[in-house]
matplotlib code that plots the C-alpha trace (Angstrom):
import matplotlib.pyplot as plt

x = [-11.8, -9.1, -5.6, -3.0, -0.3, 3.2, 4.4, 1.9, 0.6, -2.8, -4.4, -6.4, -9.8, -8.2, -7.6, -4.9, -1.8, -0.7, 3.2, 5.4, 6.1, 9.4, 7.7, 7.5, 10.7, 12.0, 10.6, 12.1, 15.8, 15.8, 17.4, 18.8, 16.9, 19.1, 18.5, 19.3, 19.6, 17.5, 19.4, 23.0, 22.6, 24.4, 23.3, 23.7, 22.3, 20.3, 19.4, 15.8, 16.2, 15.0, 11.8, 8.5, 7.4, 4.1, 5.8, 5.4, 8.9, 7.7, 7.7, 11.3, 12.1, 9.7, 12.3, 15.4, 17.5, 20.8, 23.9, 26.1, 23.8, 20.8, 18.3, 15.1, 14.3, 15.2, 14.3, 14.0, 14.1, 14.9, 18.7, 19.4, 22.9, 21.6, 19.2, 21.3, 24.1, 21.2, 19.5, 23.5, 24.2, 20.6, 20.4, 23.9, 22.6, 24.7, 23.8, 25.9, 27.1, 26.6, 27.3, 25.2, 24.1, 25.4, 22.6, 24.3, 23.2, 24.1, 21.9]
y = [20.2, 22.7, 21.5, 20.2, 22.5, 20.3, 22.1, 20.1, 17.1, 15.6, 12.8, 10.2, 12.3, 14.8, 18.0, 19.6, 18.9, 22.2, 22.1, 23.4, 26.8, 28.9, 29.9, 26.1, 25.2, 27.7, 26.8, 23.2, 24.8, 24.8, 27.8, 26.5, 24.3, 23.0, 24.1, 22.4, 23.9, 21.4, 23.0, 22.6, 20.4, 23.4, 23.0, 25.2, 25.9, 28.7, 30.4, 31.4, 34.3, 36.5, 34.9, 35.6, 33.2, 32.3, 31.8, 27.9, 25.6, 24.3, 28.4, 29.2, 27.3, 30.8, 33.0, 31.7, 31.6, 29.8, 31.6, 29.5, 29.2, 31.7, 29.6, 29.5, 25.3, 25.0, 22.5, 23.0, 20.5, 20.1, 20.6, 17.4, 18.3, 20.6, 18.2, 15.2, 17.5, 19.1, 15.5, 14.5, 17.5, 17.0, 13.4, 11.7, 9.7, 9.7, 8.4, 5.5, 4.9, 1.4, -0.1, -1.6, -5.3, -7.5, -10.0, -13.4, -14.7, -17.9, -18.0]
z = [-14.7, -12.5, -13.8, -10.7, -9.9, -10.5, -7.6, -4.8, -3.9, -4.0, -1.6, -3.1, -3.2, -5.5, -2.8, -2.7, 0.3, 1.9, 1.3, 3.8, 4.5, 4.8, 8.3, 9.2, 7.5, 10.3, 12.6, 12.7, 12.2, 8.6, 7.3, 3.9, 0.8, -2.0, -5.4, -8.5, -12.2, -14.8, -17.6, -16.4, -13.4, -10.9, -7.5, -4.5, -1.0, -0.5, 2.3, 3.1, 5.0, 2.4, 1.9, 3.4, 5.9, 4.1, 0.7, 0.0, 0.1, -3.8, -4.6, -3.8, -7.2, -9.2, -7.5, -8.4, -11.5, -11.6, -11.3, -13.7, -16.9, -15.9, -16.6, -14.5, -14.7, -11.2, -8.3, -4.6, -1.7, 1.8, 2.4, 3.9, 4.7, 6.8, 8.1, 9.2, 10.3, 13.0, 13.7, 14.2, 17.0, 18.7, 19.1, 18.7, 15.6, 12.7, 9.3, 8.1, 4.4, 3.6, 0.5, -1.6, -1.3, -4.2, -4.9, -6.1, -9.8, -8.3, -5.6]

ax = plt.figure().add_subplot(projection="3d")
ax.plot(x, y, z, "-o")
ax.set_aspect("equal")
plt.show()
């Protein structure tokens, strides 16, 4: 049996998802991901202007080693800063911060 690569997804049948692309990142107007160090817990945004356009979103993370402790257990996602900040200009909508509900042990 093939082992999974941790860095995809798999439908129900087993195949593999194609993850996003740099090249597709960009071409939605997203520039940056957000990194996080699993060592130290340092996170930063970093640009993906240096990457190729074929290299998989889930790949940045094999690239990168953290600048405060060095190591190389690091995570990549969507930088959703980024991503509500251009939803935000483009549509108007802006996310709201709403507390938590507080369920009553009365009730």
């Amino acid at each position: 049996m093939r082992r999974r690569n941790p860095r995809r997804s798999y439908d129900e049948h087993g195949r593999e998802i194609a993850p996003p692309t740099v090249g597709s990142a960009r071409a939605e107007g997203e520039t940056t991901v957000s990194a996080r160090c699993y060592d130290c817990g340092h996170s930063a945004i970093v640009s993906t202007d240096h990457f190729p356009a074929d290299l998989p979103i889930p790949d940045i993370e094999l690239r990168l080693r953290c600048s405060a402790c060095q190591g190389k257990r690091i995570g990549v996602m969507k930088d959703m800063q980024a991503y509500y900040a251009r939803l935000t200009a483009e549509t108007g909508w802006k996310m709201e911060i709403k507390p938590w509900l507080k369920l009553d042990p009365e009730a």
